[in-house]
C-alpha positions, 0 to 999 in steps of 0.5 A, a space after each residue: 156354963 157347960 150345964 147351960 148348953 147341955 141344957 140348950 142343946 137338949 132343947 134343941 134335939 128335942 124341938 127339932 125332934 122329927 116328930 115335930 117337923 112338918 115336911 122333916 124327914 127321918 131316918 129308919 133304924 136298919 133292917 134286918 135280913 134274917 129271922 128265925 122263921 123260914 120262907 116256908 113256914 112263912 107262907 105256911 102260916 100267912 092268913 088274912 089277919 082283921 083284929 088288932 091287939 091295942 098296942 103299938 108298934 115299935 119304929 124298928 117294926 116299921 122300918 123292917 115292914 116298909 123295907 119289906 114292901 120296897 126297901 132298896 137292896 142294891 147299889 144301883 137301886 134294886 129292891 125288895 120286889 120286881 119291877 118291869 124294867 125297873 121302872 118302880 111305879 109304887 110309892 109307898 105310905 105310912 099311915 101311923 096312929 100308935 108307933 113308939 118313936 114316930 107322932 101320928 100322921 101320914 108320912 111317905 117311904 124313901 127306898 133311896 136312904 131307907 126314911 120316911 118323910 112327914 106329909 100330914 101331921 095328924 091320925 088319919 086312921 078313922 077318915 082312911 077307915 071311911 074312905 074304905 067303906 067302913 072298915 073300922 079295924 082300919 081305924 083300930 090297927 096302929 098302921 097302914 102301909 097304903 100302896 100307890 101308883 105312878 102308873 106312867 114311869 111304866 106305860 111310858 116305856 111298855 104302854 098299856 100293858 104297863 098298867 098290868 105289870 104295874 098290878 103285879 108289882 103291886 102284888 110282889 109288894 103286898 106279899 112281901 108285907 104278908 110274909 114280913 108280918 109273919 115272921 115279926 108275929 103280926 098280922 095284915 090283910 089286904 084291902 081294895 075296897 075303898 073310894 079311890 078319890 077319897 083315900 087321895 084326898 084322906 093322903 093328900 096324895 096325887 098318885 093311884 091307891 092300889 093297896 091298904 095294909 093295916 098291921 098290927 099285934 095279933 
């Protein structure tokens, strides 16, 4: 009897396994807050980086990069990167293709409790290479980190001139991922060169794209 339910119960972590859950969410491994790489060797060796190695990340990997972008670091809600009165108009996405414990799909970063939320059950990777005008190493990294906007949690309180803090928040965020990438020995480029309305449509997203990271081995 007790084979049984271990059995059973097996089963059951397995089909209820987060890969497996269309609108589930899971849970990030946490992230570390030190390295053996400095700041400044960091932004010393930071290069746009647009070839790949064909190996795939680890879930511990995109936990530390996602953390990096807009990863919560204190109680009341601060995070990695400044925002114009903390009004944190950046919503960040996962694209996977290749990740050791996460199925291919696009899946949406909760800073709050340090998790991702499943939003496209599918590899996406070529149709977001396209969308970007062809740039196929899209296609061939593991991921992309795709950063977008809500650009009236902004402009609602600062007006137009939000829309400027909004590109520099953006900014703060894609550095963050540069130097995060280099201290893990991957490489990243940042991409704004691509159909707006398309990436939206490849996403399933409402919000602006701003950004597209892929990251992978170098």
């Amino acid at each position: 009897m007790k084979k049984i339910l271990l059995i059973l119960l097996f089963g059951i972590t397995l089909s209820t396994g987060f890969a497996n859950q269309t609108g589930g969410n899971m849970k990030l491994p946490e992230p570390k807050y030190t390295s053996n790489i400095s700041v400044e060797e960091a932004m010393l060796k930071r290069r746009s980086v647009r070839s790949y190695k064909d190996k795939a990340l680890t879930v511990e990997e995109v936990s530390q990069i996602l953390w990096s972008v807009q990863g919560k670091t204190a109680e009341w809600g601060g995070r990695t990167v400044p925002s114009a009165g903390a009004t944190y108009p950046l919503e960040i996405y996962l694209v996977a293709g290749k990740v050791e414990g996460i199925e291919p799909g696009v899946y949406h970063y909760n800073p709050a409790n340090h998790s991702i939320t499943i939003k496209k059950q599918s590899d996406v990777r070529s149709k977001l290479a396209i969308a970007a005008l062809g740039q196929e190493y899209i296609a061939k990294a593991p991921i992309s980190i795709v950063i977008s906007a809500i650009y009236e949690r902004t402009t609602r309180r600062y007006g137009e001139r939000g829309i400027r803090y909004v590109y520099m928040e953006a900014g703060h965020a894609g550095q963050n991922c540069h130097l995060q990438c280099e201290t893990m020995g991957l490489g990243t480029v940042m991409i704004g060169a691509f159909d707006d309305e398309e990436v939206k449509r490849v996403l399933g997203i409402a919000e602006a794209p701003l950004y597209i990271m892929p990251v992978g081995k170098k």
